[in-house]
Every structure is written in structure tokens, then in C-alpha cells.
C-alpha positions in Angstrom: 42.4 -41.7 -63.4 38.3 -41.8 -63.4 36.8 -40.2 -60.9 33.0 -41.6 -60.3 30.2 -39.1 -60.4 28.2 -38.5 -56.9 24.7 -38.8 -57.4 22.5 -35.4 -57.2 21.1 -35.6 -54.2 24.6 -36.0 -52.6 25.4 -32.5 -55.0 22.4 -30.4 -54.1 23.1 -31.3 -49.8 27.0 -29.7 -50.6 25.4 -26.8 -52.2 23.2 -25.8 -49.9 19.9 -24.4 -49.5 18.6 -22.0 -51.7 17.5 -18.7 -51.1 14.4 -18.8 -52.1 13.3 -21.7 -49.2 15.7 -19.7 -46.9 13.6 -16.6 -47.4 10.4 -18.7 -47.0 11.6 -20.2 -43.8 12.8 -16.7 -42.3 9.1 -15.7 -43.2 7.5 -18.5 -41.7 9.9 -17.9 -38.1 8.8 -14.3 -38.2 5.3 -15.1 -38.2 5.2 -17.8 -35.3 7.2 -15.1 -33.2 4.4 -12.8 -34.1 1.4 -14.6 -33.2 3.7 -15.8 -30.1 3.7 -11.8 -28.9 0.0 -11.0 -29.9 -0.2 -14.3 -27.8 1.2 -12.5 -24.8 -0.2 -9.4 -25.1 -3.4 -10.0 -25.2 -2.9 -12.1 -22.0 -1.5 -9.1 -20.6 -4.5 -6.9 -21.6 -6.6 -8.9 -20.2 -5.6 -8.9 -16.7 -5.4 -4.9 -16.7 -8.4 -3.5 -14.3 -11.3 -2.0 -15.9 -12.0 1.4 -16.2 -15.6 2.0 -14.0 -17.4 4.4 -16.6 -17.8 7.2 -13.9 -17.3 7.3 -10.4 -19.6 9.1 -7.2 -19.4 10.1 -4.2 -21.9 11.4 -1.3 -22.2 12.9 1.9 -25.6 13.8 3.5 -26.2 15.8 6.5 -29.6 15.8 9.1 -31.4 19.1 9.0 -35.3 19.8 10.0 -36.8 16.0 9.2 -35.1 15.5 5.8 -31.8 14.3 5.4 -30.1 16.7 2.3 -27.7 13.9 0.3 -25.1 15.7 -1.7 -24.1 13.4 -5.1 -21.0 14.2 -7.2 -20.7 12.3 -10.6 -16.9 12.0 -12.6 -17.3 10.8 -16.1 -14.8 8.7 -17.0 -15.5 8.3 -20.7 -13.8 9.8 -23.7 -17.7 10.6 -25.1 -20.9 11.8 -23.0 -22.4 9.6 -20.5 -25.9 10.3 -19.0 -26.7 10.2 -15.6 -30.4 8.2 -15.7 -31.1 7.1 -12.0 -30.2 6.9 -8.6 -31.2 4.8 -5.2 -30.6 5.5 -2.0 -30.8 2.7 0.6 -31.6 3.9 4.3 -31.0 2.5 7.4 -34.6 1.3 8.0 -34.0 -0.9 4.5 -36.1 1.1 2.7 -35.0 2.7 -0.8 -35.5 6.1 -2.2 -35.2 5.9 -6.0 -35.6 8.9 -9.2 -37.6 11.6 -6.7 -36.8 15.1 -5.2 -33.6 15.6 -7.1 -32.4 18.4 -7.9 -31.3 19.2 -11.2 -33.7 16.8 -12.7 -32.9 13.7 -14.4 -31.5 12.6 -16.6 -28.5 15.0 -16.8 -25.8 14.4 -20.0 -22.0 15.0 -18.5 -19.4 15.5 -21.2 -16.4 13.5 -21.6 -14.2 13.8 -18.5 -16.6 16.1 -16.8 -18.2 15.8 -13.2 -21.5 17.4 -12.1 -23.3 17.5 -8.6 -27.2 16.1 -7.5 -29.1 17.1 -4.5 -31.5 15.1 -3.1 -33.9 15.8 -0.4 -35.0 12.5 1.6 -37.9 13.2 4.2 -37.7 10.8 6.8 -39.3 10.4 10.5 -36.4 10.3 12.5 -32.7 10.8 12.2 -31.9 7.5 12.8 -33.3 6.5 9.2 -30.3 7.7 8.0 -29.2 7.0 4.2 -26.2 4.4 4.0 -26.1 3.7 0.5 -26.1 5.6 -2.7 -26.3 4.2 -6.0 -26.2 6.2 -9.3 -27.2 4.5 -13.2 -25.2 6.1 -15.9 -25.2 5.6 -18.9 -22.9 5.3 -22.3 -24.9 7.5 -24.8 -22.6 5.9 -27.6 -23.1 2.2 -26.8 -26.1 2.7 -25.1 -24.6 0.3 -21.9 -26.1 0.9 -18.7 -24.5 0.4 -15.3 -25.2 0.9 -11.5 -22.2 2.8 -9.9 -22.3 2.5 -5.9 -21.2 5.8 -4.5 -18.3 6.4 -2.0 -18.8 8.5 1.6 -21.3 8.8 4.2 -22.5 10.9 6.6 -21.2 14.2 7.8 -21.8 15.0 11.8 
């Protein structure tokens, strides 16, 4: 009896897929799941809270006509960071910036290093008290600047 040939197409769809597009389309899953992960991660990243390149803190204390502000400075940064400036806002709304500080500015902290600032603020009564402190740093790799506002207050 004659059996009746099948066409091709009908032969390659019993055989199968090859390996070579089987390969290609293994490739092309494993790259969509990648980018799909990068995807997330870097959504992830990006709601992470920022590292503040250093942190300060202050107490001051009355004595004589002068209030005597005590500044402490934490480098954050793997590299050296530079402390350029400070302000201190008083009560009366004045400011005191960059004067009567003691060591003098600027002063280069080391990575993960802290260092302490005096400052002598004459003022006419006690009541023109200091209740703000503000220190500039800044990245001596990058060259970025930034205004850190200083935690504490005054010590009775």
C-alpha cells in the first residue's frame, strides 16, 4: 500500500526545535530576567537614606560676657574631608560666621575621624544666647561642599 508523503513543514513541527534556537531563546529569557533584577535593584538603591558626609554636634556654656561654644565634627567619608566654615545663629538673629575659632580654619579630618572647634562668641547679655550651629565641610576628592546643622544646645 502507498503511503503519501507529509509535506515538510508538517516534518520539521514533529521534530522539534532545534538546539541551536533553543539555546538562543534560553539566552534571550536570561537576559530579560537580568535587566528585570538590575530593574529592581536599583529601585531599591534608591530609596536607601543618604549618608550626611559628617555630622556635629555643640554645647556652649555662659561665662564672663562671651558665650564659649564647643563644636565636635565626625567625618563620615572613606577619604579626607575639610572643615571650611561655620555659623552660629543667636537668639537676637544675628550670625557669627569664620571668627575667634580655635584651631583655625580650615582644619582636614581623615577618613572616619572626628575633631573638636572652640569658639568664643562675645555678646552683651546672656540672653543673646547661640541656638544654631552650622558647620561647611567639605569632600577634598570631589571637591562638594555642604552646610551640616549641628545637634545640642546649651548646657546650664
Amino acid at each position: 500500500m502507498y503511503k503519501a508523503k507529509r509535506p515538510r513543514c508538517i516534518e520539521k513541527i514533529r521534530k522539534g526545535l532545534s538546539e541551536a534556537v533553543v539555546i538562543m531563546i534560553v539566552i534571550l529569557i536570561a537576559v530579560v530576567v537580568g535587566f528585570a533584577i538590575k530593574s529592581w535593584y536599583d529601585a531599591q538603591v534608591r530609596k536607601l537614606p543618604a549618608t550626611d558626609m559628617a555630622v556635629a554636634e555643640w554645647s556652649a556654656t555662659f561665662s564672663q560676657g562671651k558665650y564659649i561654644v564647643a563644636v565636635n565634627v565626625r567625618n563620615n567619608l572613606d577619604r579626607n574631608l575639610q572643615v571650611i566654615g561655620y555659623r552660629v545663629t543667636l537668639a537676637n538673629g544675628s550670625t557669627v560666621n569664620n571668627v575667634n575659632i580655635i584651631p583655625a580654619l580650615p582644619q582636614t579630618l581623615n577618613l572616619k575621624s572626628s575633631q573638636s572647634f572652640v569658639i568664643t562668641i562675645p555678646v552683651k547679655s546672656s540672653s543673646d544666647s547661640p541656638i544654631s550651629v552650622e558647620v561647611q565641610v567639605q569632600d577634598t576628592s570631589t571637591g562638594t561642599t555642604a552646610w551640616i546643622k549641628a545637634v545640642g544646645g546649651i548646657q546650664m
